[in-house]
C-alpha positions in Angstrom: 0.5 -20.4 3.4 3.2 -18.4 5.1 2.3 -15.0 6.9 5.3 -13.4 5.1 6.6 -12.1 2.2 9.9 -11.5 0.9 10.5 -8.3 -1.4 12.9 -9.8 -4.4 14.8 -12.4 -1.8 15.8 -9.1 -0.1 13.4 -8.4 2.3 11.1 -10.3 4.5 7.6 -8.2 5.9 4.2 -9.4 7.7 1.7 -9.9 4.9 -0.7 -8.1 7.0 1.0 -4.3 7.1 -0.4 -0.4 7.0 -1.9 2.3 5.1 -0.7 5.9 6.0 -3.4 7.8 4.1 -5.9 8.0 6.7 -3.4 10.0 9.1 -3.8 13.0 7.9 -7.4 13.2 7.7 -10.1 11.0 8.3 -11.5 11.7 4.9 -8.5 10.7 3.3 -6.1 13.0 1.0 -7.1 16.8 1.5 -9.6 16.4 4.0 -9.5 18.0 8.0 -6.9 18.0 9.7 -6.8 15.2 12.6 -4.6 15.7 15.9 -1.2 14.8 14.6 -0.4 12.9 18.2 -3.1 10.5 17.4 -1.4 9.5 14.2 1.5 9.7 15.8 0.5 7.1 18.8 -1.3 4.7 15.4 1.9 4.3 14.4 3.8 3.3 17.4 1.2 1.1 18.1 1.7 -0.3 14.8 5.1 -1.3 15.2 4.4 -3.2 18.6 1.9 -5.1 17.0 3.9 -6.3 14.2 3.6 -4.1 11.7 6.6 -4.0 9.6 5.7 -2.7 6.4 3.9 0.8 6.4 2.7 2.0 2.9 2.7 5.8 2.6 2.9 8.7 -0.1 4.2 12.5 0.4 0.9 13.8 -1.0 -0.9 11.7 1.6 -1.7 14.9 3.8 -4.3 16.9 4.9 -6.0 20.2 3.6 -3.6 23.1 3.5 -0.5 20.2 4.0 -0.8 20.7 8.0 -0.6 17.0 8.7 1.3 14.9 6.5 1.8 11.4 6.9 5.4 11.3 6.1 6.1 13.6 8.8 3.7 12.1 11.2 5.8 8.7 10.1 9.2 10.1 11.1 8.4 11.8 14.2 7.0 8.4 15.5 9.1 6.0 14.6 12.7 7.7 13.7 15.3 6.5 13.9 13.6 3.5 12.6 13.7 -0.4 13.7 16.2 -2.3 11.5 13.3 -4.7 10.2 10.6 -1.6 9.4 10.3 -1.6 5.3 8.5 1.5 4.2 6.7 2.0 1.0 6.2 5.4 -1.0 4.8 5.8 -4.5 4.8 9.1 -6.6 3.4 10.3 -10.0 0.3 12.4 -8.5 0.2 15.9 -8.3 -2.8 17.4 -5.7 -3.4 20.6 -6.4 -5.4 23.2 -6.0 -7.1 22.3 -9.9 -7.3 18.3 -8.6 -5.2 15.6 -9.4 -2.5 16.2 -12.4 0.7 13.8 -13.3 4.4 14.6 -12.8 6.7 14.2 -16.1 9.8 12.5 -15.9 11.7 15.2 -15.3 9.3 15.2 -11.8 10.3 12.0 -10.4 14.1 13.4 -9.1 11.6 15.6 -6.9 9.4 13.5 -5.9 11.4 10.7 -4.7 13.8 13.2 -3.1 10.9 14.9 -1.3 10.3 11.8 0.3 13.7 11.1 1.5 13.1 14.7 3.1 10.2 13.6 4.9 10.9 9.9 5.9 14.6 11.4 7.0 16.2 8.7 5.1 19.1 7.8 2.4 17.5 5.3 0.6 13.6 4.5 0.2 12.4 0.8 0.4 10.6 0.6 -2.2 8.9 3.2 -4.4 5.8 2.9 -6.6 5.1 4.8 -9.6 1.4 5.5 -9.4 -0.6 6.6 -13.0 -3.9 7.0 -14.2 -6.8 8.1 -11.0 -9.1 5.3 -9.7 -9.0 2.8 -12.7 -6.0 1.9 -15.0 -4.6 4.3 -18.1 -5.4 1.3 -20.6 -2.7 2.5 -23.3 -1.0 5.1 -21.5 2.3 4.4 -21.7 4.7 4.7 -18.3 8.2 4.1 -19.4 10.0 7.5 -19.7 8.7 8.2 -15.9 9.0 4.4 -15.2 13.0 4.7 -17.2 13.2 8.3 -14.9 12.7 6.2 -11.6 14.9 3.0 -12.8 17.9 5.7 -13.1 17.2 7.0 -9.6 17.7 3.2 -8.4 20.9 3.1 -10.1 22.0 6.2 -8.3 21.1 4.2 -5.1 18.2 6.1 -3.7 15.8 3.6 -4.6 15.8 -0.1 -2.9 12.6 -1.0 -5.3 10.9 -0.3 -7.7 6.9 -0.7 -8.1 3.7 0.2 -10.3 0.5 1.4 -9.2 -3.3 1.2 -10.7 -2.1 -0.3 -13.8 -2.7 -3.4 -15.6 -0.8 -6.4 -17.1 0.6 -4.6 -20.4 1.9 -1.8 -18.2 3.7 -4.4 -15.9 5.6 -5.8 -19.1 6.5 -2.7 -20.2 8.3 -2.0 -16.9 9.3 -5.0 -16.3 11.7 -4.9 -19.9 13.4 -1.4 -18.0 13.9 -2.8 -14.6 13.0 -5.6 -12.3 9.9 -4.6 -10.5 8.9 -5.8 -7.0 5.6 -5.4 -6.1 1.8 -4.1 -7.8 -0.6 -2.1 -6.4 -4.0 -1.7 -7.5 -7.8 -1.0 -6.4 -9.0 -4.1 -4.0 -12.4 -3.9 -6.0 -11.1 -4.0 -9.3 -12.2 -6.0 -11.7 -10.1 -8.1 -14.3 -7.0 -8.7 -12.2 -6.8 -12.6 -12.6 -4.3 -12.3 -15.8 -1.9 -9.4 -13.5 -2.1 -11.1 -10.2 -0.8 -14.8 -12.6 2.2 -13.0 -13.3 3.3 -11.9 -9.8 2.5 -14.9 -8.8 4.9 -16.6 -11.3 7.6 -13.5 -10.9 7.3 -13.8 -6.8 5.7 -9.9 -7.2 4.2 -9.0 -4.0 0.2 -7.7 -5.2 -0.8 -4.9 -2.7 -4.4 -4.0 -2.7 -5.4 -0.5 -1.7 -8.7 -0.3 0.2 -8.1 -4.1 1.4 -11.4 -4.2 3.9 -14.0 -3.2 0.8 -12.4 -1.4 -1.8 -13.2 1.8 -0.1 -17.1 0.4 0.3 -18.9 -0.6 3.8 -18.6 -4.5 3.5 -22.2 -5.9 3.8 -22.3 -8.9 1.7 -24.3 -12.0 3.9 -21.9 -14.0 2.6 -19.3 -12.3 5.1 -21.3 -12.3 7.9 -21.9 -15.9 7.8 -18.4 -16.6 8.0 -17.6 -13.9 10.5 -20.0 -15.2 12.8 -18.4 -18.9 12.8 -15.2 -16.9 14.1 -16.3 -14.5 16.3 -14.7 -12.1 14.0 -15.9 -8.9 12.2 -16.8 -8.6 8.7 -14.1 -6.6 8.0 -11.5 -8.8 9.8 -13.1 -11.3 7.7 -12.6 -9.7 4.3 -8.4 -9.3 5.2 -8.5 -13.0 6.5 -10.2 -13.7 2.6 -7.3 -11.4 0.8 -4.4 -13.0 3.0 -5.8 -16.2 1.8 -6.4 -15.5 -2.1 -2.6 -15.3 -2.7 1.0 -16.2 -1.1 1.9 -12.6 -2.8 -1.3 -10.9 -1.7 -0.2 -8.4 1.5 -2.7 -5.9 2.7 -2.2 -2.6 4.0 -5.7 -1.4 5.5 -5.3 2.3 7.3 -6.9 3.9 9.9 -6.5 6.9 12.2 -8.1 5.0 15.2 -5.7 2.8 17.7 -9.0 0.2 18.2 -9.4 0.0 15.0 -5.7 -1.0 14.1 -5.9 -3.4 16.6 -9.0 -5.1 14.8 -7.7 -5.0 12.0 -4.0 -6.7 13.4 -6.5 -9.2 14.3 -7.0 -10.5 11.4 -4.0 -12.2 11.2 -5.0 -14.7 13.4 -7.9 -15.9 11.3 -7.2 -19.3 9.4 -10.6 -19.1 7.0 -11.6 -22.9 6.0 -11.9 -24.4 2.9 -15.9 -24.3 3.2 -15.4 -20.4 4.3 -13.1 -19.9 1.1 -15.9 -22.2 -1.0 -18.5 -19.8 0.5 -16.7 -16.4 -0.3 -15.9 -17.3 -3.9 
């Protein structure tokens, strides 16, 4: 199975990238504030380890808006390498009230508040994220989906994407424009039937929280096979997601330079066909 993936025959990433949203804060979006150098210095890191897919979002930033990925993305690594494919999504709204949802009439805003940020034209690839943790079931997306299909005509848009949503909601986009890749919750159940389809369409499937679905990883099962590798359990569990799908990339985050380096790691893990039998 190859260790890249290739967005719509357009273009080709590591299947192993990174998550922006713990840059800002530690605790994810809203939380403290951490030194913006450090995220800075993750990035760059980043990039010299391979990384050429970075997954980010302009409301990934910290409380008050102090530290905001986007920002912290540009000042890194502008003016950008040639092969460095940078994903956005938009849709959420945090406020001061929690999370709302932008109308179509939002997305011109959103998308153009992250050409602002990123200090770009054109975005790679832009998701359009609904619902909160789980799915809308029956919530329909196409006038924001139709909103964000006109943007790619205009040519801000490379791609176009969908976020925490399920097989009907892919269909439904998929009839407005051609869309590249899915993401949804690592730990989410019931994605057999949606991850079918990108595998038939050549869809990249983009799991946020890759290393435990946002959960500590402690399953035995894990540690068994981590131990024949001399690998961690979390290394273990983006070696098992690397290996589930030739469209399955992971972008696992983190604010720590060691940590990104474990997790880079991971690439180098080729899990057996017992290990895969045992993780099943």
């Amino acid at each position: 199975m190859s260790n890249r993936f290739r967005f719509s025959g357009d273009r080709d990433v590591n299947r192993l990238g990174f998550g922006a949203m713990r840059l800002p804060s530690k605790d994810g979006m809203g939380g403290p504030a951490r030194d913006p150098e450090a995220g800075r210095a993750v990035l760059r890191r980043a990039v010299e380890l391979g990384v050429d897919h970075i997954d980010t979002a302009d409301f990934y930033f910290s409380a008050g808006g102090a530290v905001r990925a986007n920002t912290l993305i540009r000042e890194a690594l502008h003016p950008y390498p040639s092969d460095l494919f940078i994903a956005t999504k938009v849709g959420p709204v945090i406020g001061p009230d929690g999370l709302s949802h932008g109308t179509p009439a939002d997305m011109r805003g959103f998308v153009e508040a992250n050409l602002d940020g990123l200090g770009v034209d054109r975005l790679d690839l832009v998701y359009l994220r609904i619902g909160a943790m789980t799915p809308p079931h029956g919530e329909s997306l196409a006038e924001r989906f139709e909103a964000l299909a006109a943007l790619r005509e205009e040519g801000l848009i490379r791609h176009l994407g969908l976020s925490n949503v399920d097989a009907v909601h892919l269909a439904e986009a998929r009839a407005i424009a051609p869309v590249t890749a899915v993401q949804n919750h690592a730990a989410q159940d019931g994605e057999a039937e949606l991850l079918a389809v990108c595998e038939e369409s050549g869809i990249a499937f983009v799991p946020f929280f890759p290393v435990g679905g946002g959960r500590e990883l402690d399953d035995e099962r894990l540690a068994e096979v981590a131990a024949r590798h001399s690998a961690t359990i979390p290394q273990i569990g983006l070696a098992r997601l690397l290996a589930s799908s030739p469209v399955a990339l992971a972008i696992p985050g983190t604010g720590s330079i060691s940590h990104l380096e474990d997790n880079m790691a991971a690439a180098a893990i080729t899990l057996t066909a017992e290990d895969l039998a045992d993780l099943s």
